[in-house]
N, C-alpha and C positions, 0 to 999 in steps of 0.2 A: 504494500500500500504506500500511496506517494504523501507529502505532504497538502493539507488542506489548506490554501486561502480561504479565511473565513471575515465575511464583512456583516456585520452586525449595525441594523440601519436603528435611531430615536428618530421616527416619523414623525416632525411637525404634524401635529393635527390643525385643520384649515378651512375654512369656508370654500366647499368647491362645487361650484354652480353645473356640474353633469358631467356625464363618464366623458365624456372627451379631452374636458378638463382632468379628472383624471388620471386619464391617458399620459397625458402629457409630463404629469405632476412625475408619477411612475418614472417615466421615460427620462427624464432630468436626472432622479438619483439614482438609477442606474447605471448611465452614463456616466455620472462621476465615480462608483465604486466599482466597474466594467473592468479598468486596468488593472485593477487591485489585488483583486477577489474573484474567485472560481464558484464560491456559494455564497450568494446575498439572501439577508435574513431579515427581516420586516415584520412589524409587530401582531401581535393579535385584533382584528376588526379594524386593521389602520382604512381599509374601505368605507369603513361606517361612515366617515365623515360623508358621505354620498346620500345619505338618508335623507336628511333635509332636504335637499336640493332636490331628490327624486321624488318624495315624496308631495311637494306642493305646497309642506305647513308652511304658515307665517311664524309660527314658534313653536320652540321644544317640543316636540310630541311621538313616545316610546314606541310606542302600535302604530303607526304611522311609520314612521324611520323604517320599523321593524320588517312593515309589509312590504317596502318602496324595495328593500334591500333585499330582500328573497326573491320576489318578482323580476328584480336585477341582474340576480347573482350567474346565469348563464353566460349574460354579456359582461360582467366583471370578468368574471375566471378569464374570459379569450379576451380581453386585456391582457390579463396577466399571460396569460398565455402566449401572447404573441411580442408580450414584453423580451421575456426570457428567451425565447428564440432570436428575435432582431439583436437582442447584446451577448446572445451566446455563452450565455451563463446558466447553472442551475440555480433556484430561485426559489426561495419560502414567502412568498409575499402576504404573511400573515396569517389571516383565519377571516372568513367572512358563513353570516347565516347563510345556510342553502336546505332545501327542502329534500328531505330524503324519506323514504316508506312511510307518506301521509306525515312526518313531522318535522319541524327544523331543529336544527341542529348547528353546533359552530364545528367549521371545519377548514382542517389549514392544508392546503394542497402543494406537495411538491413539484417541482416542474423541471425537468431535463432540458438542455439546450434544443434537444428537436419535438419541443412541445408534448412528450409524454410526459403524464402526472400520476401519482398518488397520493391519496388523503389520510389524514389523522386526524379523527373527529375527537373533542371535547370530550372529557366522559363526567368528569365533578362539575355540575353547575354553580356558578353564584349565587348569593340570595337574588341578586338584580336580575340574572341571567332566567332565572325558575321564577320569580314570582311577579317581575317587572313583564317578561317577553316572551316564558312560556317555551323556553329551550327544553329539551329535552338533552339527556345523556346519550353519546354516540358510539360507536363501533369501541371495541375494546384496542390495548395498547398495540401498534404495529412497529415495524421497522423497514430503512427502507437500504438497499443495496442499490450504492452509491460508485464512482471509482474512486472514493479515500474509505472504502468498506461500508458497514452498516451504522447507517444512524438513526436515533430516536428523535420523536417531535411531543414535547408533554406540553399540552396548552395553559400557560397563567396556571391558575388554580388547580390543575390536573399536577404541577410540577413539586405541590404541597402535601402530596402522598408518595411516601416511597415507596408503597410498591407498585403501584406506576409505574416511575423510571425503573426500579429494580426491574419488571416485566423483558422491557427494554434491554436493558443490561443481559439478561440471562439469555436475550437470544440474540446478541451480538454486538449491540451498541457501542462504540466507544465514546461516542460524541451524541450530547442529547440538546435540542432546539426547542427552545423556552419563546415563543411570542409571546408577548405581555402587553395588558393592558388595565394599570392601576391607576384611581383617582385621588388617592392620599398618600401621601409619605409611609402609613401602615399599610397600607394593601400592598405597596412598592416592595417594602424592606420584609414582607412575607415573600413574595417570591424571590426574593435577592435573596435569603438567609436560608430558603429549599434549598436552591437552587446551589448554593453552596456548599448546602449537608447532601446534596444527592452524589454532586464531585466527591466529597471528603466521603463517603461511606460507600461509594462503585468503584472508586476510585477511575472515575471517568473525568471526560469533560463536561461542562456543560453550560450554553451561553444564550444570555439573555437578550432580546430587544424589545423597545418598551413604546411607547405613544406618547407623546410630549406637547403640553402645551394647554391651553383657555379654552374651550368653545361653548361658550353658553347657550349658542343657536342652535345643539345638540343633545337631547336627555339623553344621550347612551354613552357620550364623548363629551360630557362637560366638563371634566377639570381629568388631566392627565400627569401624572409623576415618572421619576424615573430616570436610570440610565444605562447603557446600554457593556455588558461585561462578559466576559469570558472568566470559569472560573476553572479550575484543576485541584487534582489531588493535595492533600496537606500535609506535602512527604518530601524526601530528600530528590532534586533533580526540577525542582519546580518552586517558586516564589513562597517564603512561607506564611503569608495570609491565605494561601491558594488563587491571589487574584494574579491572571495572565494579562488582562486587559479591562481598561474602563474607560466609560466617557465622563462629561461634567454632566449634575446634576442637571435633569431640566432642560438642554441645549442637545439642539438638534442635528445628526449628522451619522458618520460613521465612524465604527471603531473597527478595526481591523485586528487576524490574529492569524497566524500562523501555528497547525495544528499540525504534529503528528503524533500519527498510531502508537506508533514504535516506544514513544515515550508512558503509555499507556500500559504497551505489555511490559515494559521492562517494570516499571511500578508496583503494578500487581504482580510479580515474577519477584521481586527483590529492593519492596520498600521494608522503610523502616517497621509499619505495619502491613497487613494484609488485608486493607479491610473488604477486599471485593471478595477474596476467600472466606474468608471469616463471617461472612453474612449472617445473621442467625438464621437457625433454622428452626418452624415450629413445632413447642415441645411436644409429646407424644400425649399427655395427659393436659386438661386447663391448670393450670396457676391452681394452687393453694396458699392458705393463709401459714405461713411458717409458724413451726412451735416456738414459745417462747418457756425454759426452762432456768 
């Protein structure tokens, strides 16, 4: 396996009056992290900001955004679609609603330079997500084979259960993709501090990118935190906070990282702990209350 260009996109969120605009918006930062980077990484629902606009409202309004953006989501994807092919890059351009067996569902699509795709649906809802919009939980954890091997995609709130990623992990992950999209500093610094117990206890990688920035004219993308990071094991051969990379808080752009394998097996193979080995495993009987004598 060769080394990963990894570009990790904080998508301004933005008032954008239809998918053409869009398009375009897309196609801008692409371009600029094209050179860079072999997989660009975009946050969780960074398309919502499209709800407004498609939908019609003169303000905020959830079931609105909601319907505008499912009804959409065919001609999003082949955006996205035709994104990643024009700059010949593979492409996570986040996670958007799309309507699957009678329900919706978030779901974040991979995309190969010659436009083939695979999905990794959401499986933990949010309160907002189940009780604002009426998501439902989606397909169980996948993996996908990539040419820098198999990687994971755990969405936001899915990346706050370890066995999730562990799922991931067990059937070949070395690298797991966190799109993110948090409205406070606490929802933020839960998926930063998973996401950095998922690295420290798979002894993987694993990198986040997040939505950034105001939009009032949006109930689903009103207030966005966050920055965009790559984290790694918490071991010898590697930074010891486990941070590989970061952006500034709140500011929009890209952080780059160069990822490899090799450094992964060797870790697990002959860190100072083992904690990919060492996983627990469940016990044979439930927990009992210990004697006290």
């Amino acid at each position: 396996m060769t080394v990963l260009r990894l570009g990790l996109l904080a998508w301004p969120v933005e008032p954008t009056p239809g998918l053409d605009a869009y398009a375009a918006k897309l196609d801008r930062w692409l371009a600029e992290a094209a050179p860079h980077a072999d997989l660009l990484v975009m946050p969780e629902y960074a398309c919502v900001e499209l709800g407004t606009a498609l939908s019609g409202a003169t303000s905020a309004d959830a079931a609105a955004e909601l319907r505008a953006m499912v009804e959409a989501a065919p001609a999003v994807l082949a955006v996205m679609r035709a994104a990643a092919r024009r700059h010949g890059r593979w492409l996570l351009p986040g996670s958007l609603p799309m309507l699957a067996d009678g329900q919706v569902v978030n779901r974040a699509p991979l995309i190969a330079p010659d436009g083939r795709l695979a999905f990794q649906d959401k499986r933990a809802m949010t309160r907002f997500e189940s009780e604002h919009w009426g998501i439902a939980g989606g397909d169980s954890p996948a993996v996908f084979d990539t040419p820098w091997g198999r990687l994971g995609v755990s969405i936001c709130y899915d990346a706050e259960f370890p066995k999730h990623v562990r799922a991931q992990v067990e059937a070949g992950a070395w690298l797991v993709l966190v799109p993110a999209c948090t409205d406070t500093m606490r929802g933020f610094n839960r998926v930063r501090f998973a996401a950095q117990a998922r690295a420290l206890e798979n002894q993987c990688f694993v990198a986040v990118a997040p939505t950034v920035g105001e939009a009032p004219w949006s109930a689903a993308l009103d207030e966005n935190r966050g920055f965009a990071a790559v984290f790694g094991p918490v071991d010898r051969g590697f930074p010891e906070d486990g941070v590989l990379a970061r952006g500034a808080l709140d500011v929009p752009g890209w952080v780059y990282a160069s990822l490899d394998p090799a450094r992964i097996e060797a870790v697990r193979r002959d860190g100072a702990v083992l904690n990919h080995r060492d996983w627990p495993r469940a016990p044979v009987n439930p927990p009992q209350p210990a004697a006290f004598t």
